[in-house]
Each structure stands twice: as structure tokens, then as C-alpha cells.
N, C-alpha and C positions, 0 to 999 in steps of 0.2 A: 376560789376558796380563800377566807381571810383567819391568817394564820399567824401565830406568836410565836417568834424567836426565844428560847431560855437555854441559856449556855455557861461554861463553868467559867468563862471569861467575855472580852468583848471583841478578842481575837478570834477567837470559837463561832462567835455568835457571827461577824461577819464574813466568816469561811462559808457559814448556813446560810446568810443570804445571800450569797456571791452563786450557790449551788441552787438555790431555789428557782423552783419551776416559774418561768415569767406570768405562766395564771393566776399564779398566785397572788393574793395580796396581803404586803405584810404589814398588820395591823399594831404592830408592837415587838419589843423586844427588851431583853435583861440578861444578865448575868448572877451568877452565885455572890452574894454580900461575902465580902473579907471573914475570913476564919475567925472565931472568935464573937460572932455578933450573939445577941440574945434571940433574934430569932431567923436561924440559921435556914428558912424558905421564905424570908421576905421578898426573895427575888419574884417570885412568883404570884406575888399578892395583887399586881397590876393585869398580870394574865388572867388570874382567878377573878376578880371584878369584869373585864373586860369579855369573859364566861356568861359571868351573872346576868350581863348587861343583854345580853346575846349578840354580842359584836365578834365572834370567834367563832370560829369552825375547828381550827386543830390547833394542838400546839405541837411544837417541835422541840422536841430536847436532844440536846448534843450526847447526851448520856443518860440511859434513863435513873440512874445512881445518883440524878440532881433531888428526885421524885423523893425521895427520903434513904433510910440507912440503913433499913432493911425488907423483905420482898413482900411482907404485911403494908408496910406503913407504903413501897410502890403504889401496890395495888388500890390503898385506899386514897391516894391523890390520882390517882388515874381515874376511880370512880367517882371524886368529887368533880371530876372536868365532868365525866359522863353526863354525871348529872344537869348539867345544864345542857347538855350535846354538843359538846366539844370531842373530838378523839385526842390521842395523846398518841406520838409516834415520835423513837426515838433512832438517833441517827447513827447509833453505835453498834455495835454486836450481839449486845444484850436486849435489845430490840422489845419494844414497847408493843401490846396486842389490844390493848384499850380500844374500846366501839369506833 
């Protein structure tokens, strides 16, 4: 499965692949842009291409609270992944159910 690392940091992000299934392959990876940016899911614009592109199967987010800021705006970057057939699974507790 070729999968995208998105993490609130790049300590995070390498905890994820350090824990990642060796089937895996990890086609990419980012972090949350510093507080403050103008467009605060830039992080995820390289995963969101790499979607479009159909070079992705899942993404992985360390928290699914990267997805946006509240559990509408979640659900609607879960189904933008969908949309191309990517899943979205998150590593946290709050746990991600996207396709």
C-alpha cells in the first residue's frame, strides 16, 4: 500500500514511519506548517496532489485534529481524500473511519 505520512511535527512523523508496516510504502510525508501561516493545511497540499495524481492509497495522520478544527470541516478532508480513493486513518484515539 503506498501511503503518506501527515504529522503535527517531524518528530511525529518519524515515530509513524519508524512504526509503519514494512508493506508498506511510504510515498511522502509533512508536517503541520508553524502556527500562524495563512494557510494553516498547507501541510497537506503535497498529499492532496499526490491523491489527485493517483499515487496514494492511504494517508496516515498522527491526529486526526490535523484534518481541520472542527468534526464538519474533518469529515470534509476525509472525503476529499475519498474522493480520489485514498483512505484517511488516524493514529490517535480519535481515530479516523474514512473509506
Amino acid at each position: 500500500m503506498r501511503i503518506w505520512i501527515y504529522g503535527r511535527d517531524r518528530n511525529t512523523v518519524q515515530t509513524l514511519i519508524s512504526g509503519n508496516d514494512p508493506t508498506n510504502t511510504v510515498v511522502g510525508t509533512s508536517a503541520l506548517p508553524a502556527q500562524g501561516t495563512e494557510f494553516p493545511l498547507s501541510g497537506l497540499t503535497q498529499a492532496m496532489c499526490a491523491a489527485i495524481q493517483g499515487e496514494l492509497d492511504l494517508l496516515l495522520v498522527s491526529d486526526c485534529q490535523l484534518l481541520g478544527n472542527d468534526p464538519q470541516q474533518i469529515r470534509e478532508m476525509e472525503a476529499a481524500f475519498a474522493y480520489y480513493g485514498v483512505s484517511v486513518k488516524s493514529a490517535s484515539s480519535c481515530g479516523s473511519r474514512s473509506s
